[in-house]
N, C-alpha and C positions, 0 to 999 in steps of 0.2 A: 553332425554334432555328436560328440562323445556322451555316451551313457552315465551318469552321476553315478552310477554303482561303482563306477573304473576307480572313483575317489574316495569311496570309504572304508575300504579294510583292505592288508592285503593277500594274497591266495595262501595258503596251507599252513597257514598259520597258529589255526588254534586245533586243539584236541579236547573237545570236552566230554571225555568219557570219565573224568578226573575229578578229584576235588582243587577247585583253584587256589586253595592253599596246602601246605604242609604244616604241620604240627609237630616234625622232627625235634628233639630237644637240642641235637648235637646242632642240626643244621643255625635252630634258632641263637643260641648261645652264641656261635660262630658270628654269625652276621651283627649281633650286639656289639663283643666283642670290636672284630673289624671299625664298622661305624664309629664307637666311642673313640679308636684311638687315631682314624682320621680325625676326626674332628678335634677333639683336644689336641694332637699332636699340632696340626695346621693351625689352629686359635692361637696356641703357646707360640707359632714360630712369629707368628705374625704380629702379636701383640713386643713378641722380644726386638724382631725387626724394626717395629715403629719406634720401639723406646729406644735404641740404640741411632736411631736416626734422629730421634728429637738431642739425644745427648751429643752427639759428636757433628750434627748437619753436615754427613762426610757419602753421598750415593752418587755413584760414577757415572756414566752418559751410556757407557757399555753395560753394565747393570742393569737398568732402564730397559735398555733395547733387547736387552736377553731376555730378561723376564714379561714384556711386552709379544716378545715372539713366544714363546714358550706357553704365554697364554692363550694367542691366536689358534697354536697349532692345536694344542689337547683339545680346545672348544669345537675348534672345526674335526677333530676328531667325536665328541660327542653330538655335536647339532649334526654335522652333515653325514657321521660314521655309525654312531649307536641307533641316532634318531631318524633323519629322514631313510638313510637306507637301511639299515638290518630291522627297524622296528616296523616300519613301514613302504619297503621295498619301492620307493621313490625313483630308483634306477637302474640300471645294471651295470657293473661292471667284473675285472678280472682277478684272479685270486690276489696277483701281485695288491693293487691297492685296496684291497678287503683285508688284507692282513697290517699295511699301513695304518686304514680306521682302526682296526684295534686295538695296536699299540698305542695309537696315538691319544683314543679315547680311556684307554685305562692307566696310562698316566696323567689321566684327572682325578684321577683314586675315587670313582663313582663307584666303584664295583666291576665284576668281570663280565663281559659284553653280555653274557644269557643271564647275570642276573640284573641286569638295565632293561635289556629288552622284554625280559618279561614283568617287570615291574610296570613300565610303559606302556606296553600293551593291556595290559589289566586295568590300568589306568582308563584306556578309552574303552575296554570291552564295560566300564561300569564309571562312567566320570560321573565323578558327584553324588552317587547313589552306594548304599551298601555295597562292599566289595571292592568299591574304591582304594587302590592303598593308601593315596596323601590326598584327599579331599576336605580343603577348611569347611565345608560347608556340614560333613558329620556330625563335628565340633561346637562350629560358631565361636563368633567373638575371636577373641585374642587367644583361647585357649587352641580354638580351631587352625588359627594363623599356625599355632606355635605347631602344633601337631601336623600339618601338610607340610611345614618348612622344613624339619628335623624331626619329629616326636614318633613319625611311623617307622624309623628304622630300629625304635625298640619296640617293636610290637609283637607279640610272644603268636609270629605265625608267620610264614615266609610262601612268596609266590609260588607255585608247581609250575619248575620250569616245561614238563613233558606238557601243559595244558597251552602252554603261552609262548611257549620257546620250540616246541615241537619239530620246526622246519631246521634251526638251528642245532639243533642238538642231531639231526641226522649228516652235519656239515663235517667232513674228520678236519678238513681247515680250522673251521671257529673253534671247532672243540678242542684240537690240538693247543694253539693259540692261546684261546681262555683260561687253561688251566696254567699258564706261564704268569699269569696276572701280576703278582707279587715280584716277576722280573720286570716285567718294563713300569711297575711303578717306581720301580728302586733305580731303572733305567731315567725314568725321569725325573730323577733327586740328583744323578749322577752328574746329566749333561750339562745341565745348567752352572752346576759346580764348576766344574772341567772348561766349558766358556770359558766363565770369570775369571778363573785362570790364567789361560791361553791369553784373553785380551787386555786384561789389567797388568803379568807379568807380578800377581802379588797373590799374597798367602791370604791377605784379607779379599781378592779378588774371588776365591776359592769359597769364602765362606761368604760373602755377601751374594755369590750369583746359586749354593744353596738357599741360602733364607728367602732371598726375593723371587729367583725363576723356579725356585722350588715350592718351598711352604706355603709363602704369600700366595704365591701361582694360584697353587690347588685351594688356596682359603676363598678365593676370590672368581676363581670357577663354580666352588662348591654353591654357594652363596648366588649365583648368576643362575645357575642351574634349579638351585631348589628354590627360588624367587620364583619362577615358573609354575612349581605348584603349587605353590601357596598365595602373593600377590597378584600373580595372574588371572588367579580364579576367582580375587574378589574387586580387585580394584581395575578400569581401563572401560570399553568400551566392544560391545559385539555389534558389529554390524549382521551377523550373520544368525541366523537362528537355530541351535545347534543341540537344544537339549540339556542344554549343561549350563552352569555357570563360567566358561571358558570365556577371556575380554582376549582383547587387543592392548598391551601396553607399552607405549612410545617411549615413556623414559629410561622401557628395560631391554628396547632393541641393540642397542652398540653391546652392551655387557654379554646379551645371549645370541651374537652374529646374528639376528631376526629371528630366532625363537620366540619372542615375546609376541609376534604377531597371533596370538594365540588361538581365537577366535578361527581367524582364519584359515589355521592348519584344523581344528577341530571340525569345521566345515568341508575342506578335503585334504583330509589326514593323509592321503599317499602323493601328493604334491610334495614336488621336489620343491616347490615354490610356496614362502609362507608371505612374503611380503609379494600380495598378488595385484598391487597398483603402482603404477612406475614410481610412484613419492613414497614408496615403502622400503625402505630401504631393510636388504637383505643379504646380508654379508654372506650367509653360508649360499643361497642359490646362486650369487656370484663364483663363490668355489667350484660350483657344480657345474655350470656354464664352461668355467677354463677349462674345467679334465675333459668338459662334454667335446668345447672344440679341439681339446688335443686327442680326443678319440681315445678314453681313459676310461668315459663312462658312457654308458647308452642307452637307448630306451628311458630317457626320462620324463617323468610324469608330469606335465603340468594342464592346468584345467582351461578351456578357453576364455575368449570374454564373454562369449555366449553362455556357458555353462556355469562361468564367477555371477554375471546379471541375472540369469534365473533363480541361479539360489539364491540371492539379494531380493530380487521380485518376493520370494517365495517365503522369506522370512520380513516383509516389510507386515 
């Protein structure tokens, strides 16, 4: 029987010789900055999108499908890329597809892999208690909501990635990679463009497959993703006794590929596996499962049934 320690953190991750946060002004300004004009920029696209669709009811089949894929891929770059592996080393695999995750997670326009990662990790070195970065619970109420959904990325103080990102920052792959940030999100504004193009043969193809596999995309990531800190943490169910206020919530599993099984990853957090009963449906450990058997990734973590029923026993 495996050790339950195997499932809660993962190796050389943290350094706490630091303060876990920064008080830079440049840093902090920056990240404002940033954040405000994803969001507005994506809100605006999205909002014009709808209104141009309600005026003209004119969105193509290929449209659709681009922008459909395009959300698949960035997600399964953040669920299966930022989160279960780089944040919590859920597997192993080779540089080729570690450099995929990245790309693929930072044209979610989340930020650049070490600053997810250490956001995330902080997150569980302190769920729900001071130090938290997006916990509604600080808050409360609707204020609390608003504040774990959005409200923490203006908060005049930014993660220390050498405390939380440590293992990362010694990687010259990630670090190389990360600092290109601002290219593959622009990469992922571009391709979806260029699609629409190629398969409608139209100038309005061009521009419908930015607004929908582009902007919409990322409004609708962004929004899937930060449901997870905020919704998750107050509304669903924990079977799992975990310390926190982390649930399980079923109506947000297809939007967050089984992220949303929340709970459940909070109970063992370096499970490559969140959806841990066969009626859990969990889009990202099926990605993990295909590269696993194309021998893409290895050593992946998952907890037994013995060791999912003990910790059930254990928090009944």
């Amino acid at each position: 029987m495996e050790d339950p320690k195997n499932f809660i953190l993962p190796p050389n991750s943290y350094n706490e010789k630091f303060s876990i946060t920064l008080t830079n002004d440049y840093l902090i300004k920056r990240q404002k900055i940033f954040s405000l004009a994803t969001i507005l920029i994506s809100s605006l696209g999205t909002l014009l999108a709808a209104t141009l669709l309600c005026i003209y009811r004119d969105i193509s089949i290929q449209i659709i499908f681009i922008s459909i894929i395009m959300y698949c891929l960035t997600m399964l770059g953040i669920e299966v890329g930022f989160h279960r592996y780089f944040s919590h080393g859920a597997f192993q695999t080779n540089n080729f597809i570690k450099t995929v995750f990245i790309i693929l997670g930072s044209m979610a326009v989340q930020g650049p892999v070490v600053f997810w990662v250490s956001e995330h990790r902080q997150h569980h070195a302190y769920t729900d208690k001071q130090g938290d970065p997006h916990s509604p619970h600080l808050e409360g109420g609707i204020k609390g909501l608003w504040y774990a959904h959005i409200g923490w990325m203006f908060d005049n103080k930014v993660t220390n990635f050498t405390v939380f990102a440590n293992d990362l920052l010694h990687d010259k792959t990630i670090v190389k990679i990360n600092k290109m940030y601002l290219y593959w999100v622009s990469l992922g504004l571009l391709i979806p463009a260029v699609l629409g193009g190629l398969l409608t043969s139209t100038l309005m193809g061009i521009w419908q497959g930015f607004l929908w596999g582009g902007l919409v995309r990322i409004f609708l990531a962004h929004h899937a993703t930060w449901s997870v800190n905020s919704i998750v943490h107050i509304f669903g169910t924990n079977p799992f006794k975990t310390q926190d206020f982390s649930k399980n919530n079923i109506w947000l599993v297809f939007p967050t590929l089984g992220g949303a099984w929340h709970n459940n990853h909070h109970a063992f957090p370096t499970s490559a596996k969140a959806g841990l009963y066969w009626w859990q449906i969990d889009f990202g450990y099926w990605f993990i499962r295909i590269l696993e058997l194309s021998r893409l990734v290895f050593q992946v973590k998952v907890p037994s049934k013995e060791i999912i029923e003990l910790k059930k026993v254990q928090s009944s």
